[in-house]
Legacy VTK file of the C-alpha trace (Angstrom):
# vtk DataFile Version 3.0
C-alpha trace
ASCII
DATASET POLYDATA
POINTS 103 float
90.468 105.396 84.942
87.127 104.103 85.099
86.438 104.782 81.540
84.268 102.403 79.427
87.230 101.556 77.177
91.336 101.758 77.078
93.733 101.022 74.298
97.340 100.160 75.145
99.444 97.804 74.942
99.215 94.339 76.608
101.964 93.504 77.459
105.986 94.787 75.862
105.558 98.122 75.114
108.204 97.248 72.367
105.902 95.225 70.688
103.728 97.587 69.544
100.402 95.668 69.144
97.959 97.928 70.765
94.652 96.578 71.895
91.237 97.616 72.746
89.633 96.697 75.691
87.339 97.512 78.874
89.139 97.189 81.852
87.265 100.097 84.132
89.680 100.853 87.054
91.549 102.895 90.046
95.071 103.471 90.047
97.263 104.582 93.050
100.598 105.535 93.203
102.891 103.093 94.709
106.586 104.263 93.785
109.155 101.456 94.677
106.544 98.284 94.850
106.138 95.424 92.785
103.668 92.411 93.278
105.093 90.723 95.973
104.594 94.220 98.467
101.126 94.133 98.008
100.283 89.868 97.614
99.376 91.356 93.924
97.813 89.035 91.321
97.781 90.149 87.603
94.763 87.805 86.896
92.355 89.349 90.040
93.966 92.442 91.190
94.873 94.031 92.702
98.530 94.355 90.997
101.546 96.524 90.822
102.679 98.405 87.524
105.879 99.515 87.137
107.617 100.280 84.007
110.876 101.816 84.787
112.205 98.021 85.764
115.962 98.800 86.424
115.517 100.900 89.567
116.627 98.130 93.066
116.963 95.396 90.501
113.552 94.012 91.146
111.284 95.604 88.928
111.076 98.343 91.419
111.062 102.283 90.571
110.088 105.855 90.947
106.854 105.332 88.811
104.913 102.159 90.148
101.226 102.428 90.227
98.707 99.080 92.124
96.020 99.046 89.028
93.040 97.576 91.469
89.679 96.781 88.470
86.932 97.945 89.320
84.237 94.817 90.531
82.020 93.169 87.911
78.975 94.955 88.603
80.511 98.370 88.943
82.732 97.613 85.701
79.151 96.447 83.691
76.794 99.925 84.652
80.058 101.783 83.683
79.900 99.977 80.082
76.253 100.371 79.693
76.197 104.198 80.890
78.575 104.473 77.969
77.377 102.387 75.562
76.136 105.087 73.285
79.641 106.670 73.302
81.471 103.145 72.480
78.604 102.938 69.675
79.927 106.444 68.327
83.544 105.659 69.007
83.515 101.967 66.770
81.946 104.350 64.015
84.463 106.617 63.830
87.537 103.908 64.128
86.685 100.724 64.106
89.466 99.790 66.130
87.341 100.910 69.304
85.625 97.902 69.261
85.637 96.124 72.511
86.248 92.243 71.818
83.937 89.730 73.192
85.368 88.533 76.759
87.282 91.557 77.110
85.664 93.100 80.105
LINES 1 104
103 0 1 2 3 4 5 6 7 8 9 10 11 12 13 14 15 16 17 18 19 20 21 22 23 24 25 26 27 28 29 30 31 32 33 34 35 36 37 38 39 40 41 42 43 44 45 46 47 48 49 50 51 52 53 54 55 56 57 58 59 60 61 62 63 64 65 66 67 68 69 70 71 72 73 74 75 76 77 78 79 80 81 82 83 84 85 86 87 88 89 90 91 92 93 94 95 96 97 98 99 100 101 102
């Protein structure tokens, strides 16, 4: 997952506003964790996913990944090695386009 750019939802999935953003990452597979297994923090990482909530009552289940970002630096050449796809991408859909402060 260490693409230049990701769209999905930020937060309820029910909600349906999807959003564009760079977010260059590694995701492992951690079935049956949540946050407090790993000392996760959803503001650094590294921090547990898990969408299939009902499993142990405690927002564990079968299908939990740890979403660790990828640093600053690494997250930045990543952009810039890419930048002429994002540049073809935002013509195509304008939607692609990767908000200031998003990264």
């Amino acid at each position: 997952m260490l693409a230049p750019v990701m769209r999905g939802y930020p937060g309820d999935p029910n909600d349906k506003q999807i959003m564009t953003m760079s977010m260059p990452h590694y995701m492992f597979y951690a079935p049956y964790m949540n946050n407090a297994d790993i000392g996760g923090d959803t503001d650094h990482g590294p921090f547990v996913i898990n969408p299939d909530n009902t499993v142990l009552g405690d927002k564990k289940g079968p299908y939990g990944y740890i979403i660790m970002p990828a640093g600053e630096a690494e997250a930045a050449k990543i952009v810039k090695a890419n930048s002429d796809l994002l540049q073809r991408l935002v013509a195509y859909k304008s939607y692609y386009k990767i908000k200031a402060g998003s990264m």
